[in-house]
C-alpha positions in Angstrom: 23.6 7.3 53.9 21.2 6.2 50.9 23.7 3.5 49.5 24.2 2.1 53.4 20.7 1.8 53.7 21.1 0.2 49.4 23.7 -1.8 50.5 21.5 -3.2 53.3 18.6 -4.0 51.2 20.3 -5.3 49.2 21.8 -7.6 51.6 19.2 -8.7 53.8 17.4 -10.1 50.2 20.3 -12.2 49.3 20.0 -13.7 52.8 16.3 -14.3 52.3 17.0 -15.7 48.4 19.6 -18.0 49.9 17.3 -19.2 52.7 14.8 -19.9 50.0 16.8 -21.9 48.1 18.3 -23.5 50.9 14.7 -24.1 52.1 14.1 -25.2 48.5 16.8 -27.7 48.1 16.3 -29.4 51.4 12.9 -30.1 50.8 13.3 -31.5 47.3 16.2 -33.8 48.6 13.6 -34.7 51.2 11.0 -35.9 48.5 13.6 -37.2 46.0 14.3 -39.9 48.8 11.0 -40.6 49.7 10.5 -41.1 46.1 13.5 -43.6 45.4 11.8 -45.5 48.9 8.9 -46.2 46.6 6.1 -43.4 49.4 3.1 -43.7 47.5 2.3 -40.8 45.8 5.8 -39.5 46.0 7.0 -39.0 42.6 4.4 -36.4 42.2 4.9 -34.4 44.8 8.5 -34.6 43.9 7.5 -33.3 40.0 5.3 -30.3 41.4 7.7 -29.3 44.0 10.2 -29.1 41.5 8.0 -26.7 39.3 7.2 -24.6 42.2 10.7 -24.0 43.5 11.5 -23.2 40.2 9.1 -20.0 39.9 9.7 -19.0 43.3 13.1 -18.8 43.2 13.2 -17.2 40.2 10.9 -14.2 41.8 13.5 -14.0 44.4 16.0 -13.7 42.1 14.5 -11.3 40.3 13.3 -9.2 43.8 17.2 -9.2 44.9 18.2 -7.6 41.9 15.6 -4.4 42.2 17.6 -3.8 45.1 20.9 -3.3 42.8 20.3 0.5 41.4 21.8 -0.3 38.3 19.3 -3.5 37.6 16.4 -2.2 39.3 14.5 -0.6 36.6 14.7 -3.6 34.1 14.3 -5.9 36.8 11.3 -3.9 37.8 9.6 -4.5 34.2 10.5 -8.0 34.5 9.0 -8.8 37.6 5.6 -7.0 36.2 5.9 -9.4 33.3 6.9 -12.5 35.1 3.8 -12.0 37.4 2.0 -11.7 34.2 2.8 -14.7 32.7 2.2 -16.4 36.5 -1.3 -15.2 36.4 -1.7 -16.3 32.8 -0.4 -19.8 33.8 -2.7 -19.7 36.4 -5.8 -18.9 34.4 -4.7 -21.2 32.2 -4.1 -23.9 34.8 -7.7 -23.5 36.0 -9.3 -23.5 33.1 -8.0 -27.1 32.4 -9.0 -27.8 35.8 -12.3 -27.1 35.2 -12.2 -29.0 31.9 -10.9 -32.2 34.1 -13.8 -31.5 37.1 -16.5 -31.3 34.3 -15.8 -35.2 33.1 -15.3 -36.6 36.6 -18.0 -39.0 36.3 -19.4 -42.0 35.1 -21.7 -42.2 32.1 -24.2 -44.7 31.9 -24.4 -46.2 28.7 -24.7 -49.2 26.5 -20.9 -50.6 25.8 -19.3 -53.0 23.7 -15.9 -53.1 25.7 -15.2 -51.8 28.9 -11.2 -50.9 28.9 -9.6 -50.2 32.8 -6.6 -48.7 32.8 -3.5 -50.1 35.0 -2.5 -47.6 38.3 0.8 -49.6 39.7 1.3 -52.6 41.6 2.5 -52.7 45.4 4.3 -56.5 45.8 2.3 -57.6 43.1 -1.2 -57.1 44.2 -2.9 -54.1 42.4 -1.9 -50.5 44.3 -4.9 -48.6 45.9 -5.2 -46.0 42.9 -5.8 -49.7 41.1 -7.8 -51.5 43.1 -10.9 -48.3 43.2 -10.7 -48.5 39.6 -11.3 -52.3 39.5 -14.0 -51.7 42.0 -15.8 -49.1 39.7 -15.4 -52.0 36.7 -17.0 -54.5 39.1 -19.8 -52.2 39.9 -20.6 -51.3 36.2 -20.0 -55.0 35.0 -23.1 -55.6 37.3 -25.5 -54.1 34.7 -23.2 -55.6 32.0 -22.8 -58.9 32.5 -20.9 -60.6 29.6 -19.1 -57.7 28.0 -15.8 -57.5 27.0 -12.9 -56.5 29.8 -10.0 -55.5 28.4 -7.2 -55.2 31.4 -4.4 -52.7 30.4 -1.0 -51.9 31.8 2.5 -53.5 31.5 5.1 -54.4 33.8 6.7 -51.6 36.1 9.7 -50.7 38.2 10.0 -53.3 41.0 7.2 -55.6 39.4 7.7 -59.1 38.9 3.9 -59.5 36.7 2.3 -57.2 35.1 -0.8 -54.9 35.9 -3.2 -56.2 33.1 -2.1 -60.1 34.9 -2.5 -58.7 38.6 -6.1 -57.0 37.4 -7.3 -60.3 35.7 -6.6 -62.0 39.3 -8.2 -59.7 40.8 -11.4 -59.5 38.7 -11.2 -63.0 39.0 -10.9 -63.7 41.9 -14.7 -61.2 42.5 -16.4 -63.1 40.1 -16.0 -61.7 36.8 -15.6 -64.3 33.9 -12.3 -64.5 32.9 -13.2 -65.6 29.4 -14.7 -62.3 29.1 -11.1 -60.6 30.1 -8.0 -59.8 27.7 -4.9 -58.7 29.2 -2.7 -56.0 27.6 0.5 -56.4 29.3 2.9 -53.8 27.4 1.7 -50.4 27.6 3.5 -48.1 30.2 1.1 -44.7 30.2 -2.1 -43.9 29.4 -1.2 -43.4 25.9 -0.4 -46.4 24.9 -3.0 -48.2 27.3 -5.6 -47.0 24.6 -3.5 -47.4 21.9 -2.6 -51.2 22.3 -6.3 -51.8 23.6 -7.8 -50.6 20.5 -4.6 -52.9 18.2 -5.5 -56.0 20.9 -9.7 -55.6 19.9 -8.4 -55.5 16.1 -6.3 -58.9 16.5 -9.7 -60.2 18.0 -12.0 -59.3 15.2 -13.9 -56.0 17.0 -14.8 -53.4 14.4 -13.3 -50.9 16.7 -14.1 -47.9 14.6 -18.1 -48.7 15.0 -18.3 -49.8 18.6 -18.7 -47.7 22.0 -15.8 -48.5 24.8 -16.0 -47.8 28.5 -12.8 -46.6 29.5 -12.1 -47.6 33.7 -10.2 -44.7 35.4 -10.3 -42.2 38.3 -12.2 -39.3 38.2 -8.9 -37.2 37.5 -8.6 -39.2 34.6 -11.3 -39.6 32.5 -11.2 -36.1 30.5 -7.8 -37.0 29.4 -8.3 -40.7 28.6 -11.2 -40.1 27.2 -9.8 -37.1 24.3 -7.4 -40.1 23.6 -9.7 -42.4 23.1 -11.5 -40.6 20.8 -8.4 -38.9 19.3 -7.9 -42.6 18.1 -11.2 -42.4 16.2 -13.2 -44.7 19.0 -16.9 -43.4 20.7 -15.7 -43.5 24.4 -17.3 -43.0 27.8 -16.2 -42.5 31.3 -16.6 -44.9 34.1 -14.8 -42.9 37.2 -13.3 -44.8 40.4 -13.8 -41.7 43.1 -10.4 -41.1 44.5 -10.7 -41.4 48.5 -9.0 -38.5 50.2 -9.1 -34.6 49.7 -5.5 -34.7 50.0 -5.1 -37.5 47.1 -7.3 -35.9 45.0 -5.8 -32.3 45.3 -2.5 -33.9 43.9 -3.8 -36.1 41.1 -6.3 -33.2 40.0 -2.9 -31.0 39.6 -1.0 -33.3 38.2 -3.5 -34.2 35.1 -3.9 -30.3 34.9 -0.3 -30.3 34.4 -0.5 -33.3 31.7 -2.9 -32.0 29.8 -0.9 -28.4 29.4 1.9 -30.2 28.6 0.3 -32.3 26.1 -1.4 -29.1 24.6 2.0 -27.0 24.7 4.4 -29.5 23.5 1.9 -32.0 21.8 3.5 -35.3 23.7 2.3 -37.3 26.6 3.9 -37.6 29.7 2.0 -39.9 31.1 
């Protein structure tokens, strides 16, 4: 009678495993498409879907098992530690969050160069991520008028120009000076947005190592851009574009959580 009612168990939670990952798979196919049809915002749902399917079925896996009498006291200890290490990942996760949520802001301040980093295009014209940032740079060029604007980002899948050119149209186009604007049109992440920024201000004769930058980005942003910024040995502050929706937000505040551990944990930069 007990190993019917074993065997039972142990049945009904491969079913539920198997719907899970069935559930899993569908819904990651799902996003993968939307992803390759260019959705806005896509690719990072797809990356933290991904990550979460992952965990999940793992504690599935590891559930079913408890169920085989054989497994069920290891399997036991290892669910206790894998709900461990979840809980640590989440403190973890949150503690970066609040690190992000602390720099979301613009600092007022007096600024040599003012550096705004490139978001993605959509048919050529800066993407809506882009155009807030540009927006912020406008608003703080108002107090400003004459310094430096350094326009950053190169060209990206499906673009025919690149960010920095699009951005210097765009400026342009609102008034700002474009003899006041250089265009850095090879760097692909945020990395090497301040990286070839603070080589392009060399080539132009800036004592970068002595000067203060403003560095243009969304309030999810600015912690991370900022620690590599002054990483490469430049004073930096914050101007923050506020990112629109609760929705968008949720997504980009995870996702730079995410960077940041993995830039801690592995010591590289994804993005």
């Amino acid at each position: 009678m007990k190993k019917e009612i074993t065997d039972k168990n142990l049945k009904r939670r491969i079913v539920v495993t198997a719907a899970i990952t069935a559930l899993a798979i569908i819904v990651t196919v799902i996003l993968y498409v939307m992803m390759r049809l260019r959705v806005p915002n896509m690719q990072i749902l797809f990356n933290l879907s991904i990550a979460f399917f992952i965990l999940l079925i793992v504690f599935f896996i590891l559930w079913t098992l408890c169920a085989v009498d054989k497994c069920a006291r290891v399997t036991g200890i290892m669910i206790r530690c894998y709900l461990i290490c979840i809980a640590a990942g989440v403190a973890f996760f949150l503690v970066l969050l609040g690190l992000i949520i602390s720099d979301a802001h613009t600092e007022e301040a007096d600024v040599d160069c003012i550096i705004i980093l490139g978001a993605g295009l959509r048919n050529d014209a800066p993407s809506l991520i882009l155009r807030l940032r540009l927006n912020a740079a406008i608003k703080y060029l108002e107090t400003r008028e004459g310094t430096r604007v350094i326009v950053s980002g190169g060209i990206g899948p499906g673009e025919t120009i690149s960010e920095a050119e699009a951005m210097f149209r765009y400026l342009t186009a609102r008034g700002v000076d474009e003899n006041t604007i250089w265009k850095e049109e090879l760097s692909t992440r945020t990395q090497e947005n301040i990286d070839f920024s603070l080589e392009l201000m060399r080539e132009k004769g800036m004592d970068v190592e002595n000067i203060t930058i403003a560095v243009v980005t969304n309030e999810f942003h600015v912690y991370r851009a900022k620690h590599i910024a002054e990483k490469a040995g430049v004073d930096a502050v914050g101007v923050a574009a506020r990112t629109p929706s609760l929705y968008l937000r949720v997504v980009y505040f995870s996702r730079e959580a995410f960077a940041l551990a993995a830039e801690l944990v592995f010591g590289e930069r994804f993005w």
